[in-house]
Each structure stands twice: as structure tokens, then as C-alpha cells.
C-alpha positions in Angstrom: 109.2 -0.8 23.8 106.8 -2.0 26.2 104.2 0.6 26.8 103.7 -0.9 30.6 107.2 -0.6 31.0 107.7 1.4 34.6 109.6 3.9 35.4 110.8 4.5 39.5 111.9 7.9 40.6 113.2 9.8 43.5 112.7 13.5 44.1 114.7 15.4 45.8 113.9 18.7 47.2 116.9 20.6 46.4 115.5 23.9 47.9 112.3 24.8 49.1 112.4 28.5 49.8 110.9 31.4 48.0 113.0 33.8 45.6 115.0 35.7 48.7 115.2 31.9 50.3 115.1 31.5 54.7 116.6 32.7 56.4 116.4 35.7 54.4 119.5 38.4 54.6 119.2 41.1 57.3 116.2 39.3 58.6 116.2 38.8 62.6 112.4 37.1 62.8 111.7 33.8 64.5 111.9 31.9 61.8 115.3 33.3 59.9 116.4 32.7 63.4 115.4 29.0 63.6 118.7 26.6 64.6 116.3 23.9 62.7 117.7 22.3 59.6 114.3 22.0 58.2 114.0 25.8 58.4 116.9 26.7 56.0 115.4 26.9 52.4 117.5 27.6 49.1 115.3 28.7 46.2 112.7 26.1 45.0 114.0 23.6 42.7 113.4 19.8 42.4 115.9 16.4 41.1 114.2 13.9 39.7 116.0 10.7 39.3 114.3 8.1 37.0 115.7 4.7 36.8 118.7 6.0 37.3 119.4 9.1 35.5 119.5 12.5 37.3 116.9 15.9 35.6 116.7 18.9 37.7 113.7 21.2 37.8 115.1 24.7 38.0 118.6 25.9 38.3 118.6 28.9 40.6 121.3 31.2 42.6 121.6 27.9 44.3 122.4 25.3 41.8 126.0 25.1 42.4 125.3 24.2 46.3 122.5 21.8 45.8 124.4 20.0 43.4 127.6 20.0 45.4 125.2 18.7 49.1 124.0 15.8 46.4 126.4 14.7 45.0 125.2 14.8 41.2 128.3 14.1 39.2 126.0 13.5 35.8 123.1 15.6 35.1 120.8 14.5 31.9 118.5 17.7 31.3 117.2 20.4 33.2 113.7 21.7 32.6 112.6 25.1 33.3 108.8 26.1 34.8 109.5 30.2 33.9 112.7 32.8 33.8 112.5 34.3 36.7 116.3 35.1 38.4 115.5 32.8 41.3 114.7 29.4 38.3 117.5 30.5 36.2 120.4 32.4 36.9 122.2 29.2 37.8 122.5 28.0 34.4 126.2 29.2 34.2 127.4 26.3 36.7 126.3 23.8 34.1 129.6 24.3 32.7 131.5 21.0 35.2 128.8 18.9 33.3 129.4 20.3 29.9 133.3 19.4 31.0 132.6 16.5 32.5 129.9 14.6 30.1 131.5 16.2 26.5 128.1 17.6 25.6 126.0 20.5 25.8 123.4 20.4 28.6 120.0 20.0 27.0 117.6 22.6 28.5 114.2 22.4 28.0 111.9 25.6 28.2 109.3 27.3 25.9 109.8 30.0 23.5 109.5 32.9 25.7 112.0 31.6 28.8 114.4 30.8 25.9 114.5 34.3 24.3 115.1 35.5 28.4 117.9 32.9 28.5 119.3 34.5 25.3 119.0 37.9 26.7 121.1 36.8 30.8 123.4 34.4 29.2 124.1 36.5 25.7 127.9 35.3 26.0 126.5 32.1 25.9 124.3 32.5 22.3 126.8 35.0 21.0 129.0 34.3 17.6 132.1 34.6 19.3 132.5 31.8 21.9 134.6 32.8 24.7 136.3 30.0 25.8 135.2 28.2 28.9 131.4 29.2 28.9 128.4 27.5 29.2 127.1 24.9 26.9 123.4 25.0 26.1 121.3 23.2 24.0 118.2 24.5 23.7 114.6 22.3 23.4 111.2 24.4 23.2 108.3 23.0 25.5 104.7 23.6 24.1 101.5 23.0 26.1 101.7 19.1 25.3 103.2 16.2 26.3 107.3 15.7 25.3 109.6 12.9 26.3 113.3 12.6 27.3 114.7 9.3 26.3 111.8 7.8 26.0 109.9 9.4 29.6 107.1 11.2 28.8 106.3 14.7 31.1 103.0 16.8 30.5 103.6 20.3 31.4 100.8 21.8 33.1 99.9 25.7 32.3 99.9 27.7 35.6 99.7 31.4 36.0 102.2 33.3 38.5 99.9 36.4 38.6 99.8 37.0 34.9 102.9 35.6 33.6 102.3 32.1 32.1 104.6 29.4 33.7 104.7 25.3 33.0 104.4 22.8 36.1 105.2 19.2 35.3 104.3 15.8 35.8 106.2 12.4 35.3 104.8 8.9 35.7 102.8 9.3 39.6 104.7 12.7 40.4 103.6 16.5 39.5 105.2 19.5 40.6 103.9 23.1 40.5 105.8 25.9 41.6 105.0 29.7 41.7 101.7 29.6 40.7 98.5 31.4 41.7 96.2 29.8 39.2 95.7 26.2 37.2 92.8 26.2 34.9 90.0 23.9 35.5 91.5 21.3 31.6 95.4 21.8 33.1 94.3 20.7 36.3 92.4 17.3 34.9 96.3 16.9 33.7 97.2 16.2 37.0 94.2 14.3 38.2 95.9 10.5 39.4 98.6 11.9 40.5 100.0 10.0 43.7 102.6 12.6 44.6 102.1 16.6 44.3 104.2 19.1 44.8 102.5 22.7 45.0 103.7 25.7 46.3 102.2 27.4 49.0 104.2 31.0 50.4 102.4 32.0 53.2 98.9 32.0 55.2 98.1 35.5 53.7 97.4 35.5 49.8 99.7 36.9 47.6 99.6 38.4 44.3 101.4 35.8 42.2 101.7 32.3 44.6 99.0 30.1 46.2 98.8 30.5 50.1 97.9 27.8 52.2 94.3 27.6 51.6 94.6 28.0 47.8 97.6 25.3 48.1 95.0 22.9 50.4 92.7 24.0 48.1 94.3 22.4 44.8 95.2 19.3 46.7 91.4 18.1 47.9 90.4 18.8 44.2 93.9 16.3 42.7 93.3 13.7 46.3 96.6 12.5 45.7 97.9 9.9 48.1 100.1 12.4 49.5 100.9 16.2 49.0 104.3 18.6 49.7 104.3 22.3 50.0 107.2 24.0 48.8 108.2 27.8 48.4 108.0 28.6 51.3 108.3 32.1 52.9 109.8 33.0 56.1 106.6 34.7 56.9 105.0 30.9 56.8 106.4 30.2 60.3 108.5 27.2 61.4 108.5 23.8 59.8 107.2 21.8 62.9 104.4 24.5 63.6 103.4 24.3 60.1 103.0 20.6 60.1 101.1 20.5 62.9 98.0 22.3 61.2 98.1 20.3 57.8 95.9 17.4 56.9 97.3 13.9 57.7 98.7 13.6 54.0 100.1 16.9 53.8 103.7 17.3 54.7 105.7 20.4 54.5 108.9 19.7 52.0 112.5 20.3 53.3 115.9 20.7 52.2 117.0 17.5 51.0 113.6 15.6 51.6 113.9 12.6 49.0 110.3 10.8 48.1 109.8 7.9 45.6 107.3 6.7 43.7 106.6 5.3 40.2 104.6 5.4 37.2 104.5 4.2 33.5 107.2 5.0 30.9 104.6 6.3 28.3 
């Protein structure tokens, strides 16, 4: 194979909200309130479709909806940044793609997030195989480079608070969610990246996510071409009024957003 060979992806922001997502229940403030599209956030997660074949990022409470608004009717891997309910706890709706493709779904996670799946989805792992239940195959992620059918992606070690959680990057395109520190070596990882995706929860700091500054912060050290915020918080404030206060190459991610770029196979 070719080792100029390039690869072309599309992302797609399949949710962009935080763990309780916006508008959030019982919630009557401005921005649960928004009648703007842009302002209605299912839990973070990200598609990545590279020449052609579909990997998800995440598989929250939302899965089944995201992949239902995009129509995914084939689904290669999914890759999982930490185990946290909001990242994980759609897993079960993998099943129509077990059905549908004849295979287990091939999830890739390190050791830790794996012994959590175990744990959730016990019915899943267990000896006796109820029928109908979710079909995992299970792929352990350590803090260097891996490749699916030949694409390569460098996980990137982030901290959420204390717990230890994986970005990624593929060809031009990193994305970082729930994280509240990179070290300085993961972060020359991501160094040439044209697209990044950080999260960024809020203009306050938080305990365990960047806020704005930290999130702006990250980005003028990286200088990609352009940046997206995602996990978002209600308490952020509106789409449009965030926008307005970002740097000319940093655009606040949406619902749905699609962005392409490129990058080499290996």
C-alpha cells in the first residue's frame, strides 16, 4: 500500500451537549428555552466517515437517535474516549447492526473502559447468551498509535479531573472531549492538526472539563486552521451569542454540523 495514499473524511457532530444534554429536564433558563436548532444538544459524540465507511466516537443515551437523524445503516467500529454513562450506555442499540451486518460490532477502548463495559452490559459477557443481545467485540487501545483497516488513529491521553480518558486523531482531524488537562508530549500529538475538536462547558472552570479560556487556550498552542467547541453546557449561553465572542477560526459545533477534511492513510 501506498504510504501517501489519502484518506477524506467527514465528521459529523452527532451531539454536542454535556452529560444532562440542552435543554436540560426541568430547566426553564434562556437557553433550555431557546426555539434555535443550534441550541438543542444530545450528549457529545462524533461520526467519522473515511472514504466511505462510517466509525462513531461515543455511543451515549443518544445513539439510537443520532443514528436514526443520519441515517447510518452500516457502522464499522466505534471507539470509546472513557465509560462514563453519557459515552457508553448506548452500546445496547448496536444490536440492528449486529442484525444487519452478521457480525459483532468491534469496539475499541482500553483496559479499564472494557472491564466497566463488562460490569453495565454483564448480559452481554455472560456464559449464557440470552438471545437477542448485544454483540461486542472487544479491542484494547494503549497510549500508541492503532489502525482500523488500514487508518491509523493516535489516541491522545487527557485527564477529566483525575480519571484518565483517550482523545483521538485521524489523518488532519483530532477530537478531545471531557477533558481538563493534555500533557505538554500528548499535546505535540496533535500539533498539525487542521481540524480540532475540544470541548469547552462553560465560561466558569470546572473541575473535570476545559472552559472557554482553557478550550481557547489549547487551540492558540495546536493553531489549527480551524477549531470547534463541543460539550457544551446550558450555562454556556446561546449558540449565536457564543460565536460572536470567539476568534475568527473558532466556531461553536452544532447538532448535525458536518466538516471535511483529509489526511494520509498512514
Amino acid at each position: 500500500m501506498n504510504r501517501e495514499e489519502k484518506i477524506q473524511i467527514e465528521a459529523t457532530f452527532l451531539g454536542t451537549g454535556t452529560s444532562q444534554g440542552v435543554p436540560v429536564i426541568a430547566c426553564d433558563c434562556e437557553v433550555c428555552r431557546s426555539e434555535d436548532p443550534k441550541d438543542k444538544r444530545l450528549r457529545s459524540s462524533l461520526l467519522l466517515n473515511i472514504n466511505g465507511q462510517n466509525l462513531v466516537i461515543d455511543a451515549g443515551p443518544d445513539f439510537r437517535a443520532q443514528m436514526l437523524r443520519e441515517q447510518v445503516n452500516s457502522l464499522r467500529a466505534i471507539l470509546l474516549t472513557h465509560e462514563h454513562v453519557d459515552h457508553v450506555f448506548g452500546l445496547d442499540d448496536i444490536r440492528s447492526f449486529n442484525w444487519v451486518q452478521k457480525n459483532p460490532m468491534d469496539i475499541f477502548a482500553e483496559d479499564r473502559v472494557q472491564e466497566a463495559l463488562k460490569k453495565i452490559f454483564h448480559y452481554v459477557f455472560a456464559d449464557f447468551k440470552y438471545p437477542g443481545i448485544p454483540k461486542m467485540k472487544l479491542h484494547t487501545i494503549k497510549n500508541i498509535p492503532f489502525k482500523i483497516d488500514g487508518i491509523k488513529f493516535i489516541p491522545i491521553r487527557c485527564y477529566h479531573h483525575k480519571l484518565p480518558v483517550y482523545g483521538f486523531r485521524v489523518g488532519d482531524l483530532t477530537y478531545i472531549t471531557d477533558t481538563s488537562f493534555i500533557p505538554d508530549e500528548e499535546l505535540e500529538k496533535v500539533k498539525g492538526t487542521k481540524i480540532l475538536i475540544v470541548n469547552a462547558l462553560r465560561k466558569e472552570k470546572h473541575i473535570s472539563h476545559f472552559n472557554l479560556e482553557e478550550a481557547l487556550e489549547v487551540i492558540r498552542k495546536i493553531n489549527p486552521e480551524k477549531a470547534y467547541l463541543t460539550h457544551l453546557s446550558h450555562t454556556f449561553g446561546k449558540h449565536e451569542d457564543i460565536q460572536k465572542e470567539l476568534p475568527e477560526n473558532v466556531f461553536v459545533g452544532y447538532d448535525a454540523m458536518k466538516i471535511r477534511t483529509e489526511g494520509l492513510k498512514d
